[in-house]
C-alpha positions, 0 to 999 in steps of 0.5 A: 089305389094310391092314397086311402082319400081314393077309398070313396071313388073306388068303393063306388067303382066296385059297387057299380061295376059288381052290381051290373055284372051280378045282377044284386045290390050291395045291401051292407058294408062292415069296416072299422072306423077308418077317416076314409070310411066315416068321412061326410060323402060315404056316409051320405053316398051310403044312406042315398043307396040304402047301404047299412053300415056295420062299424065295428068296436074299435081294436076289435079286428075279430068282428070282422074276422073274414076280411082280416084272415083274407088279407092276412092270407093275401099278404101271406102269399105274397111274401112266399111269392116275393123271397121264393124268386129272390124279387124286390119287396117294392113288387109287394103289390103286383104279388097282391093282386096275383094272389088274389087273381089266382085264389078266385081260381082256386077250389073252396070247400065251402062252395063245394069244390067250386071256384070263387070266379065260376060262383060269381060268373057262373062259368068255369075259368081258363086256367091255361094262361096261368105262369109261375109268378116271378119267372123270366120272359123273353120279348120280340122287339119290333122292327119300329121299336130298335135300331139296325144293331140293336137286340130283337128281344129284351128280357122281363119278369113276369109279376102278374096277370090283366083282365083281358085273357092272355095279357100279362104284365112284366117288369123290366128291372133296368127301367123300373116300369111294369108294362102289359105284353102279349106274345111272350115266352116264359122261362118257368124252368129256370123259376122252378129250378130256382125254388127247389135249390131255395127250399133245399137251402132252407132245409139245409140250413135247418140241419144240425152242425158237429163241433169237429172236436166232438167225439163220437158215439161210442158205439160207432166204430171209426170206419163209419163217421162221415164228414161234411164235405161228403156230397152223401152221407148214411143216414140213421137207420131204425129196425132196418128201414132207411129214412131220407131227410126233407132236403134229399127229398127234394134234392131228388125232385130237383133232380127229376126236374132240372137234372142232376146238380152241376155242382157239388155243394158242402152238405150238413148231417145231424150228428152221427151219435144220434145213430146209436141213440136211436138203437138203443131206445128201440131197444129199451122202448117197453111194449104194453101188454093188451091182456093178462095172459101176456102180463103173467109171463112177465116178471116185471109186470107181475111184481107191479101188479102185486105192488099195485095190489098191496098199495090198494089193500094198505090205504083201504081202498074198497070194503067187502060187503054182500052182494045186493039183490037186484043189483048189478056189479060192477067189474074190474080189470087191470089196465097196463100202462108204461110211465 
């Protein structure tokens, strides 16, 4: 759809075309108070089938809150799909589409693990031809289509799917024009090596920079200060266990993936005074004790108990009366917490 005039032909094209594949009849339909949904011809079109209109409140997008979290999961994921393979925005519709062609292809919860596309076909779909969006494609060019010397195959993207099974659609960026092929090959580990290393910039980026004229901790001797130029550094260690930063994870995925870098590439480390903090709280970090027999061997928790006791009597915080017959008591016990 290229204009919102082209709102009235389509809604009719839709409701054709799921009322023949379906077998039902559409019996409501709830938007906002667009021109293109309140013009003379809907709102005709729409008393002639029996259709109940449901306008919701204006600024009050929350009535109709199912559409607009779709669309906003859409766009969502057309976003990540676009900045994660590096693609012109001006693609934003081809991501659209494949995301939605790909969610209907996705389980829901709320239809009991079950595809969108198997509730509404009543068959299970063909998830074979399914490709990273935005990876490069080769192309056999026909003898017809080139000269003698010219190249036998030509180089696309691939930015979505068609209908028809197995068909895809790619775009050449030298013409600027999406065109529907069949035998193609992909090239899907170039695209996922392509992500990994984006995502890993991301992390990377993430980390914190050290100020080369901060001085470290003190309780770091010199022998053990890294720098940022080393491709590995030593990471903070807690009660002997090591702990790997997001972007060594999936340095290590990108590795399993696509092989070792081919090149090294600076690196950024939190501060290594950090190491020494850490230390030290686990150590100062004070335990709760879960009974009194754990408090009483404990000089601190005793002289707190006893400064809660006086504090109680002090401000008078009970009376002492008999005990009533035919009622029970209440108990009491000491609760331990650290503040």
């Amino acid at each position: 759809m290229q204009k919102k005039s082209e709102t009235y032909s389509k809604f009719c094209e839709f409701k054709a075309l799921v009322e023949k594949e379906s077998g039902k009849k559409v019996k409501a339909l709830r938007s906002d108070n667009g021109g293109e949904y309140i013009s003379d011809e809907f709102k005709d079109f729409c008393k002639a089938e029996g259709i109940r209109r449901e306008l919701i409140a204006p600024h009050n997008p929350q009535q109709n809150g199912v559409a607009e979290r779709k669309n906003r999961m859409i766009m969502g994921a057309a976003r990540a799909m676009l900045h994660d393979q590096g693609l012109p925005l001006h693609l934003w519709a081809e991501a659209c589409n494949t995301t939605v062609y790909v969610q209907n292809r996705c389980p829901h919860r709320i239809l009991g693990m079950s595809t969108p596309e198997e509730a509404y076909s009543g068959k299970k779909p063909d998830l074979s031809h399914l490709r990273i969006f935005g990876a490069n494609v080769y192309m056999h060019v026909m003898k017809d289509a080139r000269k003698k010397l010219e190249p036998t195959a030509e180089v696309g993207i691939f930015v979505g799917y068609t209908d028809t099974p197995h068909n895809y659609r790619v775009y050449f960026p030298d013409s600027g024009k999406t065109i529907v092929r069949r035998d193609i090959k992909f090239q899907e580990e170039k695209a996922m090596k392509c992500s990994l290393e984006r995502e890993l910039h991301l992390h990377a980026d993430e980390e914190l920079l050290v100020p080369k004229d901060e001085l470290q901790d003190v309780d770091q001797p010199q022998d053990e200060v890294h720098g940022v130029e080393e491709s590995t550094h030593a990471m903070p260690t807690i009660r002997g266990r090591k702990r790997l930063t997001e972007a060594e994870r999936l340095a290590q995925d990108a590795e399993k993936v696509v092989g070792p870098p081919t090149a090294q590439r600076r690196q950024r480390q939190s501060p290594d005074r950090y190491t020494g903090y850490m230390d030290l709280m686990s150590k100062c970090v004070v335990t709760e004790p879960s009974s009194f027999k754990e408090v009483v061997e404990d000089p601190a928790w005793v002289d707190a108990m006893v400064e809660e006791y006086d504090s109680i009597v002090r401000n008078s915080a009970w009376e002492i009366i008999p005990r009533l017959e035919g009622k029970s008591v209440v108990g009491s016990r000491w609760i331990y917490k650290v503040k």
